[in-house]
C-alpha positions in Angstrom: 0.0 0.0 0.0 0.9 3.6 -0.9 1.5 6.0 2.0 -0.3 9.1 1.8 2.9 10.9 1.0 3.7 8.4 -1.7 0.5 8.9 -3.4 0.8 12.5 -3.5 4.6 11.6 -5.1 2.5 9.8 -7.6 0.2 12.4 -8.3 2.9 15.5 -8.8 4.2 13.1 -11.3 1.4 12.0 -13.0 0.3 16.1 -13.1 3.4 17.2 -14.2 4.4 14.3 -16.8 0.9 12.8 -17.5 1.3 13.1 -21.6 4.8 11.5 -21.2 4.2 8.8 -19.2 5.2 5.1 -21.0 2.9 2.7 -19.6 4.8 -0.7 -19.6 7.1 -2.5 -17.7 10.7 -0.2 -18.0 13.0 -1.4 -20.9 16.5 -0.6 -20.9 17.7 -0.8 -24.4 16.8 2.4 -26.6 15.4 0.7 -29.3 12.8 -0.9 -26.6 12.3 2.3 -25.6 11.6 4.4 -29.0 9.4 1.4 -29.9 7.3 1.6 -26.5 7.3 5.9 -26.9 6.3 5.3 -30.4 2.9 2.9 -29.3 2.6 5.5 -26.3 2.0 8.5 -29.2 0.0 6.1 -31.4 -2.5 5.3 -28.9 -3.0 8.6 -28.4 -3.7 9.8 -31.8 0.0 11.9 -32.2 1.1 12.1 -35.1 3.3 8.9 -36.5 5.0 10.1 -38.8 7.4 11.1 -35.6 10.3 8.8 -36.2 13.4 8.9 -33.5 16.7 7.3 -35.3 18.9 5.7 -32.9 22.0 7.2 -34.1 20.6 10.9 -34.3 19.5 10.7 -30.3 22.6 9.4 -29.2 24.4 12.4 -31.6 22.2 14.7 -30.0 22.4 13.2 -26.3 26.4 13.2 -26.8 26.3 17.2 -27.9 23.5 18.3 -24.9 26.0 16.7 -22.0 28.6 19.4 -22.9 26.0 22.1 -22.6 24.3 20.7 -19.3 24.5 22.8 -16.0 25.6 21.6 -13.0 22.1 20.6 -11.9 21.2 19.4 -15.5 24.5 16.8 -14.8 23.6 16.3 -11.1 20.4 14.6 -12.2 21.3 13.0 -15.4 24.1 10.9 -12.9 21.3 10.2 -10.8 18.9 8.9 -13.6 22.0 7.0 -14.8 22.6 5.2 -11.6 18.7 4.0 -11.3 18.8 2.8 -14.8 22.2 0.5 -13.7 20.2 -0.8 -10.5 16.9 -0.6 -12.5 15.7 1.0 -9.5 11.8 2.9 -8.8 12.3 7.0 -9.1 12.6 7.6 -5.6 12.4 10.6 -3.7 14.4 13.1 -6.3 11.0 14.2 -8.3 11.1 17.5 -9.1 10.0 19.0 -13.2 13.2 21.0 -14.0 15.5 19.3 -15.6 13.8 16.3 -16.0 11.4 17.6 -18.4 14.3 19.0 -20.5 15.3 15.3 -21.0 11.7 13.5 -21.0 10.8 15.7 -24.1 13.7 15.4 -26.2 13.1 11.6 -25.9 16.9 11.0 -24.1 15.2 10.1 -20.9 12.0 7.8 -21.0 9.8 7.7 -18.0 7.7 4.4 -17.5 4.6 3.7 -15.3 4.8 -0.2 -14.0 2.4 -1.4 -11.2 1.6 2.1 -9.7 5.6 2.8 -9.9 7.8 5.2 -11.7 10.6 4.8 -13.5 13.2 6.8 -15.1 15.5 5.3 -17.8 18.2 6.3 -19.8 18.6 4.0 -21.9 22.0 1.7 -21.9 23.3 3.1 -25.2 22.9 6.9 -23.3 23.9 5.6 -20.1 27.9 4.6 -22.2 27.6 7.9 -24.0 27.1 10.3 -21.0 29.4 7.3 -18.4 32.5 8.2 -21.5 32.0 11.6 -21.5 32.4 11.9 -17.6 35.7 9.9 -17.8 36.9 12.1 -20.5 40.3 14.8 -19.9 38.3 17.2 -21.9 35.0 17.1 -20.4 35.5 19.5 -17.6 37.0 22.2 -19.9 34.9 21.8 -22.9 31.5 22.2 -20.4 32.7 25.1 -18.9 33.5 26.5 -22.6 29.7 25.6 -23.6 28.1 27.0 -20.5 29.8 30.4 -20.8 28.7 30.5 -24.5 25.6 29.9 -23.0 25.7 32.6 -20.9 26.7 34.7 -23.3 23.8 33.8 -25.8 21.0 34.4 -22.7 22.4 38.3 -21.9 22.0 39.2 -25.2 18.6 37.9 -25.5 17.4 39.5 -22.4 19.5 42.5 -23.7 18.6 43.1 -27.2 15.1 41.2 -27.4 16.6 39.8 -30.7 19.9 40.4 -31.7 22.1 39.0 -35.5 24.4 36.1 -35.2 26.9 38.4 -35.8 26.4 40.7 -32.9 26.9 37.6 -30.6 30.7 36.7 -32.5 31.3 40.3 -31.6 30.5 40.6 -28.2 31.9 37.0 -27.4 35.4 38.1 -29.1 35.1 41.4 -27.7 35.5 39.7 -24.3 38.0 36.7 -25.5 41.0 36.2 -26.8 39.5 32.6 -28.0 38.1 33.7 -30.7 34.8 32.4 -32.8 34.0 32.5 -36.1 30.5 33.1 -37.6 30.2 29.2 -38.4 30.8 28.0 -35.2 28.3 30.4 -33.4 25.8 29.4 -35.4 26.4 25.9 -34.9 26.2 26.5 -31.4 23.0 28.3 -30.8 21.6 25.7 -32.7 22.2 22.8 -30.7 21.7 25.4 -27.6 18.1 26.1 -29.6 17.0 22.6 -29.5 17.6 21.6 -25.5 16.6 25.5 -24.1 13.9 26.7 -26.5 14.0 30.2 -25.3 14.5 31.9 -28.5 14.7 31.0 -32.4 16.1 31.5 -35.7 14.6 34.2 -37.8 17.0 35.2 -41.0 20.3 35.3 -39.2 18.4 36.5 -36.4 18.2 34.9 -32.8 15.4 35.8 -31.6 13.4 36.0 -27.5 10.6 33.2 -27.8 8.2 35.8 -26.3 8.2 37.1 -29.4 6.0 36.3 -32.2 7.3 37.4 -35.9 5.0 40.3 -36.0 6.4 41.4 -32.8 9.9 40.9 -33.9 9.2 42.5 -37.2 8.2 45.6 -35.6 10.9 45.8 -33.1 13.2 45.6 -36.1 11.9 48.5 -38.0 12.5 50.1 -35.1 16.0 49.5 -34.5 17.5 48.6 -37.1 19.2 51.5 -37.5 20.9 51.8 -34.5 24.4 50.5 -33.3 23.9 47.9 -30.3 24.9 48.2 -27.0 28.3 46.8 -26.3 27.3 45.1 -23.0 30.1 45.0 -20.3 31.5 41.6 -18.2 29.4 42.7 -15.2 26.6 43.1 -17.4 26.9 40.1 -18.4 26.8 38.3 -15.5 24.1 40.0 -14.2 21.7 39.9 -17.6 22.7 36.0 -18.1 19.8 34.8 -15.2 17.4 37.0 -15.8 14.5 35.5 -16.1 10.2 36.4 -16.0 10.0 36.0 -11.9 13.4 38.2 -11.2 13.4 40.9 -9.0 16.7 42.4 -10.0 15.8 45.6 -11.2 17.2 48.8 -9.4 13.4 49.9 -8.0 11.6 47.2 -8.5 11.0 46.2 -4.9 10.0 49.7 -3.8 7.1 49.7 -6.8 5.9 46.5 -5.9 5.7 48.0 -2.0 3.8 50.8 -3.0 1.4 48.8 -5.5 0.7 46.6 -2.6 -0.7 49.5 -0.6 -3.7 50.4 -3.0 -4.6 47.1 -4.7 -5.6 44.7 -2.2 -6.7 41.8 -4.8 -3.9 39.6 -4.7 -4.2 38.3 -8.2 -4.7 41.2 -9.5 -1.8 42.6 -7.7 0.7 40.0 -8.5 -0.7 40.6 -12.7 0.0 44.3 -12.1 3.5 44.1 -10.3 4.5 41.4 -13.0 3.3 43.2 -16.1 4.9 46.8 -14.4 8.3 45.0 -14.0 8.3 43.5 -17.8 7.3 46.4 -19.5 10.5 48.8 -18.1 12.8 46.7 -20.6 10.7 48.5 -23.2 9.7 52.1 -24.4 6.2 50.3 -23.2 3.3 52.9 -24.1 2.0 55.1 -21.3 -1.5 53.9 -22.3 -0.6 50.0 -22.1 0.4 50.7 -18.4 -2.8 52.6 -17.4 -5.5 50.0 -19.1 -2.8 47.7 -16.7 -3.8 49.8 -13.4 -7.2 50.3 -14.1 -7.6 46.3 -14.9 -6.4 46.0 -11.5 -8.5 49.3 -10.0 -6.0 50.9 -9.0 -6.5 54.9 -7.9 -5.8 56.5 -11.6 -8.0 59.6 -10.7 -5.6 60.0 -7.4 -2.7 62.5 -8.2 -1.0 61.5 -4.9 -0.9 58.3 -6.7 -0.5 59.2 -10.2 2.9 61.0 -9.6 4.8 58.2 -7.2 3.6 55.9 -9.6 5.3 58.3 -12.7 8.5 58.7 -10.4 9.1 55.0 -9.4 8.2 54.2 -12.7 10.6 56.1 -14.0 13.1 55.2 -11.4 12.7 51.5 -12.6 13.1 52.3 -16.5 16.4 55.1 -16.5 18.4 51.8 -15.6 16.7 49.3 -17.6 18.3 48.0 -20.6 15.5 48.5 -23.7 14.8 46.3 -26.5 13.5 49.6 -28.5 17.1 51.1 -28.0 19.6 48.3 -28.8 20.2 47.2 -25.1 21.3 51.0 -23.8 19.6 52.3 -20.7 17.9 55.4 -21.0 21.1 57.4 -20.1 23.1 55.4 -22.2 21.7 56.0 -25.2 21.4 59.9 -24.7 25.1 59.8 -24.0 25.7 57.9 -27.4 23.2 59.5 -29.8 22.3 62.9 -28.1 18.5 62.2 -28.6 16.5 62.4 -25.4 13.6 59.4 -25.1 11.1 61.5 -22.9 9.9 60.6 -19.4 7.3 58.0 -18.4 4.0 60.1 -18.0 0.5 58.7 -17.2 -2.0 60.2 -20.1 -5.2 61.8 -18.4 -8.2 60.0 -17.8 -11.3 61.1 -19.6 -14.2 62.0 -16.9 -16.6 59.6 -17.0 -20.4 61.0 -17.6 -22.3 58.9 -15.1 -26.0 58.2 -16.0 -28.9 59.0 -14.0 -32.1 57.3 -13.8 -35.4 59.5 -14.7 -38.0 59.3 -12.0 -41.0 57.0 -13.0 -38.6 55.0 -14.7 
């Protein structure tokens, strides 16, 4: 019998890998393993046409080790040591990274008399077990992961940003250089495994980005020279992600929306939306059909001008999409043009109605 704890264990699984999930007794060898993924899709109507050549996932599994974190590494060891003991997933359940593996088919997850079990199959379990031995491993990861670094700044930098901009800044920075050819090659395989971006003509571009949205923010700068981003930058752009709380103002803001909208989803929507929209030249009237969404005070002018100064605050020492990756300040300094200052636009009164009497 399943203890009460085990059976929510079963459940988070179940929620979080439900369309995944290989119901058979665990095989070990990957052709077993394609062939039982392969029924799993076909009883649920995906499409079949879905092939997974043996040689092209163990090619694929051999060039994502050398771009695997420390945690990514961490759990593929574990998943490598219950696939030697042919062991149950014990207590280690968590969705990041094992999702990253699960659905690029080099991990296969089976469900086998209410019991989980995470393979990777023998033929991986050589592939990543070499690579660990290896002289160049160490080295040639940490190569990988600070290209990888790299390539996320810029992204959260520029919004979208040429090949070419990221063999500048990398060689900018390095005395190893790279050519055009093999930073291409590399954000493609990085492209396949963290699928925060894509190609568009030479472009790579933020995934939260559709093509009409990147086609307008490249009329718009297109013309402009992009921001040479420092080290420190760097480092501190290469993390960023949708739930940070790492821009200079942010935390004040949030403090003082907190004070007037007391709904909390509605609050966390506003203070979320607010913090996004600094990183562009985000339109004054976007932000107020934000605040009144989440009734906030717009007719108070007590309110109205904190909200213009932290706003402000926030976006002088933002990096912008709309200006090549330069702060406010920084672009002003470079170009001599002056973006104006956050302002609120008026509300229009409105005209209330009034019922006539007999009516």
């Amino acid at each position: 019998m399943f203890s009460m704890m085990e059976q929510n264990k079963t459940d988070e699984v179940k929620g979080m890998f439900e369309s995944r999930v290989i119901n058979a007794e665990p095989m070990y060898l990957l052709a077993d393993c394609i062939a039982a993924d392969e029924k799993r899709r076909a009883a649920l109507d995906r499409d079949d046409e879905y092939k997974n050549p043996i040689e092209d996932i163990a090619e694929r599994f051999h060039t994502y080790i050398f771009l695997c974190n420390e945690a990514e590494l961490s759990f593929l060891r574990y998943a490598a040591e219950l696939s030697e003991k042919k062991a149950a997933w014990g207590d280690n359940i968590s969705y990041n990274p094992a999702s990253w593996f699960i659905s690029a088919d080099l991990i296969y997850l089976f469900l086998w008399e209410d019991t989980y079990y995470l393979v990777l199959p023998d033929e991986l379990a050589a592939i990543y077990r070499d690579a660990m031995l290896s002289s160049d491993f160490a080295a040639e990861n940490a190569y990988k992961l600070e290209l990888s670094d790299y390539a996320a700044a810029l992204l959260n930098l520029y919004g979208a940003y040429e090949i070419e901009q990221f063999v500048l800044v990398w060689n900018h920075h390095h005395k190893n250089k790279i050519t055009y050819e093999e930073a291409e090659n590399f954000l493609s395989d990085r492209a396949y495994f963290h699928s925060d971006f894509y190609f568009a003509e030479g472009f790579v571009v933020h995934d939260c980005l559709f093509y009409d949205d990147f086609d307008e923010l490249w009329e718009t700068t297109e013309t402009m020279e992009y921001y040479m981003p420092t080290k420190s930058v760097i480092r501190q752009y290469k993390n960023k992600g949708y739930d940070d709380s790492k821009i200079p103002g942010e935390r004040e803001m949030d403090t003082f929306l907190a004070e007037y909208v007391k709904d909390e989803v509605k609050l966390d929507d506003l203070q979320l939306s607010v913090s996004l929209s600094v990183h562009h030249l985000t339109e004054a009237t976007v932000i107020l059909r934000d605040l009144i969404d989440a009734d906030a005070p717009i007719d108070d002018e007590d309110f109205r001008a904190k909200f213009e100064r932290l706003y402000n605050n926030m976006r002088n020492d933002s990096h912008i999409w709309e200006l090549r990756g330069y702060t406010l300040h920084q672009f002003g300094a470079e170009t001599g043009e002056a973006v104006p200052r956050f302002k609120l636009p008026k509300v229009k009164a409105q005209k209330k109605k009034t019922r006539k009497a007999g009516r």
